[in-house]
C-alpha positions in Angstrom: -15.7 -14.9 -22.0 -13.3 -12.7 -24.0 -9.5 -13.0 -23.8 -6.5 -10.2 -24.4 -3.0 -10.9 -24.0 -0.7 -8.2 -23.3 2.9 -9.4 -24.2 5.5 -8.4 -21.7 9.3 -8.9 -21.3 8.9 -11.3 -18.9 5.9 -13.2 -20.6 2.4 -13.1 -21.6 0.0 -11.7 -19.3 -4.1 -12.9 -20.3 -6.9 -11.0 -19.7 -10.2 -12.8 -19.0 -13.3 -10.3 -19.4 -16.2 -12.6 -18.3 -14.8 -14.9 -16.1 -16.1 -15.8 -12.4 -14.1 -15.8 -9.4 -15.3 -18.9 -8.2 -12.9 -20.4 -10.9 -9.7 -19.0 -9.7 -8.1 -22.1 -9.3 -8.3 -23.2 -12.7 -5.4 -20.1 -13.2 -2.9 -21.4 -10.2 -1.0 -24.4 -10.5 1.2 -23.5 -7.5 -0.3 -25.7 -4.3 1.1 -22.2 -2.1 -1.0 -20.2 -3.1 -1.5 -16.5 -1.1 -4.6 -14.3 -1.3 -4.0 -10.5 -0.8 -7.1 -8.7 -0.6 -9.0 -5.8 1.5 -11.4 -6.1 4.1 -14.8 -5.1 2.0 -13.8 -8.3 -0.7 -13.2 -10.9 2.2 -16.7 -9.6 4.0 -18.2 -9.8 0.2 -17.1 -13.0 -1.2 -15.1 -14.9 1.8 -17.7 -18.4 0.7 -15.9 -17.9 -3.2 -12.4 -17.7 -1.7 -10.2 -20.7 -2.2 -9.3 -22.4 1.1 -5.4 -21.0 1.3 -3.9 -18.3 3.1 -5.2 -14.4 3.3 -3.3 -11.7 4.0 -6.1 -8.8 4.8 -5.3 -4.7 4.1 -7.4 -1.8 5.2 -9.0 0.0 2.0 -8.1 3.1 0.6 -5.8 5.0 -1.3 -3.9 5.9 2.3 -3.0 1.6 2.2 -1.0 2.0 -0.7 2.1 3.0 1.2 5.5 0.6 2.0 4.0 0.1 6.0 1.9 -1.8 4.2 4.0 -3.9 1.7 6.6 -4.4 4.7 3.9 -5.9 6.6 3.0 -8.1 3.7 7.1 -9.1 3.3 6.7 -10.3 7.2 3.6 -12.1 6.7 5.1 -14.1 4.1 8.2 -14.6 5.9 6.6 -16.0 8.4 4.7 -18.3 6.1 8.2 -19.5 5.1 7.1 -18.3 1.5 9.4 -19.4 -1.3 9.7 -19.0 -5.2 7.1 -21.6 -5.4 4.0 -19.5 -3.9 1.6 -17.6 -6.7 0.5 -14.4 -4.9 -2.9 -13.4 -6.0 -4.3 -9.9 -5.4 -8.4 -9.7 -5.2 -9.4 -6.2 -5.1 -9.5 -2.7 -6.6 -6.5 -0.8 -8.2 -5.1 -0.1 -4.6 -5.0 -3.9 -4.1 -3.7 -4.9 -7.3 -0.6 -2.2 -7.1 0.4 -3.5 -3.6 0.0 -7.3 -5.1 2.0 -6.7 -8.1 4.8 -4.8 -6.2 4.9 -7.4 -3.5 5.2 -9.7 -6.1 7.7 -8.7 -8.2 10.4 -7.7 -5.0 9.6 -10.4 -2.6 12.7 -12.9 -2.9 13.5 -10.9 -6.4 10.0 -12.2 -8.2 7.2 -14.3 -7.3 4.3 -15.6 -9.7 1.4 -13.1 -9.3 -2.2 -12.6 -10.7 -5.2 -10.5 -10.3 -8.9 -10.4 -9.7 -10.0 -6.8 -10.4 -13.3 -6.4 -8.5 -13.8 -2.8 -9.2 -14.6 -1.2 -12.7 -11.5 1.2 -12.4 -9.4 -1.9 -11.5 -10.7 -4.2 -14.8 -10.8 -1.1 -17.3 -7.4 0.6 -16.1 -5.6 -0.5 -13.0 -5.0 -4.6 -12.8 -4.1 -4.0 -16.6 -0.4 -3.2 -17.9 2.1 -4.1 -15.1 2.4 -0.8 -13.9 2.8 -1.6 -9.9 3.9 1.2 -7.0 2.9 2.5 -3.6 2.8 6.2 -2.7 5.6 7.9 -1.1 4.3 11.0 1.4 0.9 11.5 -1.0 2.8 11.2 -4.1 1.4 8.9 -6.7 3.3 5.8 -7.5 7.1 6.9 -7.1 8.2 3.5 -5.8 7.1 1.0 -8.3 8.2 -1.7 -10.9 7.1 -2.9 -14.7 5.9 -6.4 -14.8 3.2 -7.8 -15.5 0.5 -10.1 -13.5 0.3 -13.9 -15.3 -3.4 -13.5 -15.4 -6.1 -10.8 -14.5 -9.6 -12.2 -14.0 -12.3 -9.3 -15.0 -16.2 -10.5 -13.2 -18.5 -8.2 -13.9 -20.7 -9.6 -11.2 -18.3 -8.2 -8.9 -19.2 -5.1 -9.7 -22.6 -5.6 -8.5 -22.0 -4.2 -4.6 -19.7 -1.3 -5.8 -21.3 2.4 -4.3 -22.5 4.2 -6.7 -19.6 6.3 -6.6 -16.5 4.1 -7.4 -18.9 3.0 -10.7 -18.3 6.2 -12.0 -14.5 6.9 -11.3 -14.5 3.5 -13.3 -16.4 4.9 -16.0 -14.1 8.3 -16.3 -10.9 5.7 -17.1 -13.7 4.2 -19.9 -14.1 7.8 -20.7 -10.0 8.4 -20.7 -9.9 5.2 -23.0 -11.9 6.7 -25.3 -10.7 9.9 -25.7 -7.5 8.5 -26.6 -7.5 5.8 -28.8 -11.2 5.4 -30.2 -13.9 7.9 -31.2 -16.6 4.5 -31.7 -16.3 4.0 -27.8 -16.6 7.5 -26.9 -19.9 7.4 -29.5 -21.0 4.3 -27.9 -20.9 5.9 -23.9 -22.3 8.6 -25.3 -25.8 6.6 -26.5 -25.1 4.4 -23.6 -24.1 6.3 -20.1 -27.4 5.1 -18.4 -27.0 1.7 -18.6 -23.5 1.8 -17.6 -24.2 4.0 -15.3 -27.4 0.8 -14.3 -24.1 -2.1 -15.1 -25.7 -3.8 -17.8 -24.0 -6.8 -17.8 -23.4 -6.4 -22.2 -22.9 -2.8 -21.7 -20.1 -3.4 -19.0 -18.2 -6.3 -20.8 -18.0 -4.3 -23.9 -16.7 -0.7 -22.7 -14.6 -2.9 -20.5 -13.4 -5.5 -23.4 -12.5 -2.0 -25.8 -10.7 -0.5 -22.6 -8.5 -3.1 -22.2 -8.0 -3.2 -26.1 -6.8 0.0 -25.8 -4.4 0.1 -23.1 -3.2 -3.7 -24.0 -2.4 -2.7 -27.6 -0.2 0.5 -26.3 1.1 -1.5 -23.7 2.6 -4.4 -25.9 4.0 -1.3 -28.0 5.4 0.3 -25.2 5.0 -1.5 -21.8 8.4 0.9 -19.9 6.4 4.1 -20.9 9.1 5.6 -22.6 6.8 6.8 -25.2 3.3 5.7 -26.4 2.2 4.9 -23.1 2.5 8.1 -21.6 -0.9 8.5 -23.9 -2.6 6.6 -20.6 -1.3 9.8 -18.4 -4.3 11.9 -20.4 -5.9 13.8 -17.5 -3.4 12.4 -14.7 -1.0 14.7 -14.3 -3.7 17.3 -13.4 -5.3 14.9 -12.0 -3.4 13.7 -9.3 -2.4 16.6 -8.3 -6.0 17.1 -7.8 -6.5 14.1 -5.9 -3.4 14.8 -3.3 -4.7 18.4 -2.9 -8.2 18.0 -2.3 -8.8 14.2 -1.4 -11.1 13.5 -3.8 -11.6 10.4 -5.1 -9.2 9.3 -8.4 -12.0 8.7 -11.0 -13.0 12.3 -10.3 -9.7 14.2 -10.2 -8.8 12.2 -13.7 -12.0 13.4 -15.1 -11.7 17.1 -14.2 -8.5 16.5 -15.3 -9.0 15.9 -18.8 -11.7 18.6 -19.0 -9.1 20.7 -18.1 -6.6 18.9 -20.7 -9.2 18.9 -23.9 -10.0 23.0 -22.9 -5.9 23.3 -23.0 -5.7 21.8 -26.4 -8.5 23.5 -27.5 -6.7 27.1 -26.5 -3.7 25.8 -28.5 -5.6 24.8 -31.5 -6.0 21.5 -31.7 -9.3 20.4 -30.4 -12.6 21.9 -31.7 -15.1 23.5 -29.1 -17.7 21.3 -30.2 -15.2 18.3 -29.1 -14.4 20.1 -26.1 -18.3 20.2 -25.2 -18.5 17.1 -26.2 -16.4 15.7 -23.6 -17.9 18.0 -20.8 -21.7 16.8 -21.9 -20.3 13.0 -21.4 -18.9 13.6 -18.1 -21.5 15.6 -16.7 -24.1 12.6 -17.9 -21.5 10.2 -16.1 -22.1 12.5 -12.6 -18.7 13.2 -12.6 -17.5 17.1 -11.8 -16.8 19.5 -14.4 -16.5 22.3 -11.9 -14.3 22.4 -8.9 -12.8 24.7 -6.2 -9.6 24.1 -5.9 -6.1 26.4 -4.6 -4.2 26.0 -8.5 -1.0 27.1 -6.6 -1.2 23.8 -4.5 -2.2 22.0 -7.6 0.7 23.3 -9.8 3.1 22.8 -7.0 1.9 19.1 -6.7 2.6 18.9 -10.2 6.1 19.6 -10.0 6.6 16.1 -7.8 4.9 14.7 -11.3 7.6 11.5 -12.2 6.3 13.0 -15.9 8.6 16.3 -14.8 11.6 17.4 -17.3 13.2 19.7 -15.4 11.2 23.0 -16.0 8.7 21.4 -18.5 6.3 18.3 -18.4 5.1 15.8 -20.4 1.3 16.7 -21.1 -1.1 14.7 -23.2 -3.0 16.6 -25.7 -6.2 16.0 -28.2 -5.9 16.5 -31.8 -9.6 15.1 -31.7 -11.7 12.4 -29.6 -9.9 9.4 -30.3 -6.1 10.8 -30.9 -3.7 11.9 -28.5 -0.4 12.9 -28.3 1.8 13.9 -26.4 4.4 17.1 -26.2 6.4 18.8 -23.4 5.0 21.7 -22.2 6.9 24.1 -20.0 5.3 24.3 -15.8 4.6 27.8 -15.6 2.7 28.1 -19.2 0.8 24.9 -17.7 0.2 26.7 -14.5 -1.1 29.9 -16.1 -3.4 27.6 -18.2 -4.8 25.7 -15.5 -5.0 28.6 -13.4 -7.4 30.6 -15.9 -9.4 27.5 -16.6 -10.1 27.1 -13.2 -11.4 30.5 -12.7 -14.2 29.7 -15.3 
């Protein structure tokens, strides 16, 4: 087992690549302790639950809504829930955003910590304190910074994933990469197929550099008001592309930063052969490089981006695999762009 620590303003938040869920309780000393998960984890893994109190949500990105966290509020009301319950969220990214923002407004702040069960949750999502709920199919507009006490990352959870939510894991991996180190981005590159298989080795180390990445940005820069925005690479477009079409996050992110490196390539900072690059690695991941999609609706999505400065956005750009920036760049010049790259 491998530990991180991302250092927030509220406290230290530990990271435990390796660990089982079976030893949960070793991480709560509270004796009220409440379990938020989704349906597919309690069918799962209900016999490695500890014996305590579940509150159950439906799965999907349509859950992540405030119906849901004012359920949640009443459940614990009616638990009589004080500032001496931990709330622990088991789940994907969609259970670990409700948790966290449940956690920190319920009674002003409770203790909180996660179990990531999903790839996209351990590499991207349970990591950084970064918690929200959609508001009318925009990403995240309701939300607060602070951080989970613990995150628990078991690979072996990863074991009755679909095929599909293994690669929108792997296209965060992929983001990771891109952004902050060229060796990882080499290393999926000779490695895809046994990611792809979730060698256990393969998995703890693309997940152990992931959160290596985002942990050291994060403990420069956990309230996004600069560094961090270096995580957005491929999320503006891509959520836009996720409200519009309904396809699923990994996918829209990496489409997303196709579209990205091919911008920064037009304005002179990324090489074609890095460009190519990253299409090759995606396409070997079986995520889409190609997509039909309305760019009007995706550019006017775009304008609801929290990123948006007035006219312009904050875009993250490639000077090369492994370094990002990031510079405003005005909403029609980014329309036009996206617009002609789509018609490739």
């Amino acid at each position: 087992m491998k530990t991180l620590k991302v250092h927030g303003s509220k406290g230290i938040s530990r990271i435990f690549i390796g660990e089982r869920l079976q030893n949960l309780q070793k991480y709560t000393d509270s004796r009220q302790v409440v379990i938020i998960t989704d349906r597919n984890v309690r069918n799962h893994y209900s016999k490695d639950l500890p014996s305590c109190y579940i509150i159950e949500i439906g799965t999907g990105e349509t859950m992540k809504n405030l119906d849901t966290v004012q359920r949640i509020y009443l459940d614990l009301l009616r638990l009589g829930a004080d500032r001496s319950f931990f709330i622990v969220g088991i789940g994907g990214g969609v259970v670990s955003d409700i948790t966290g923002f449940v956690a920190s407004t319920y009674l002003r702040g409770l203790r909180f910590g996660f179990v990531s069960s999903t790839l996209l949750s351990q590499v991207d999502a349970g990591v950084g304190g970064k918690n929200g709920v959609n508001l009318r199919g925009y990403k995240n507009l309701v939300g607060t910074f602070n951080q989970p006490e613990f995150v628990i990352c078991d690979t072996d959870l990863l074991k009755t994933l679909p095929e599909k939510e293994v690669r929108c894991g792997l296209a965060e991996v992929v983001k990771h990469a891109c952004i902050g180190d060229a060796c990882l981005f080499s290393y999926l590159e000779a490695h895809y197929k046994k990611a792809l298989a979730l060698d256990r080795d393969v998995m703890e180390k693309i997940i152990h550099d992931s959160v290596v990445i985002k942990s050291s940005i994060v403990n420069r820069d956990e309230r996004e008001s600069g560094e961090r925005m270096k995580l957005n690479f491929g999320h503006t477009l891509g959520h836009a592309i996720e409200k519009t079409t309904g396809i699923p996050h990994g996918e829209a992110v990496g489409f997303g930063m196709l579209v990205a490196s091919r911008l920064s390539f037009k304005r002179g900072w990324l090489s074609k052969h890095e460009v190519t690059r990253i299409e090759a690695l995606l396409k070997k991941l079986n995520l889409p490089t190609r997509l039909k999609v309305d760019g009007n609706l995706v550019i006017e999505a775009m304008t609801k981006d929290k990123k948006r400065r007035s006219e312009s956005l904050n875009f993250v750009f490639l000077h090369g695999i492994g370094e990002a920036f990031v510079e405003q760049i005005p909403i029609k010049e980014l329309g036009a762009g996206i617009n002609e790259i789509i018609r490739l």
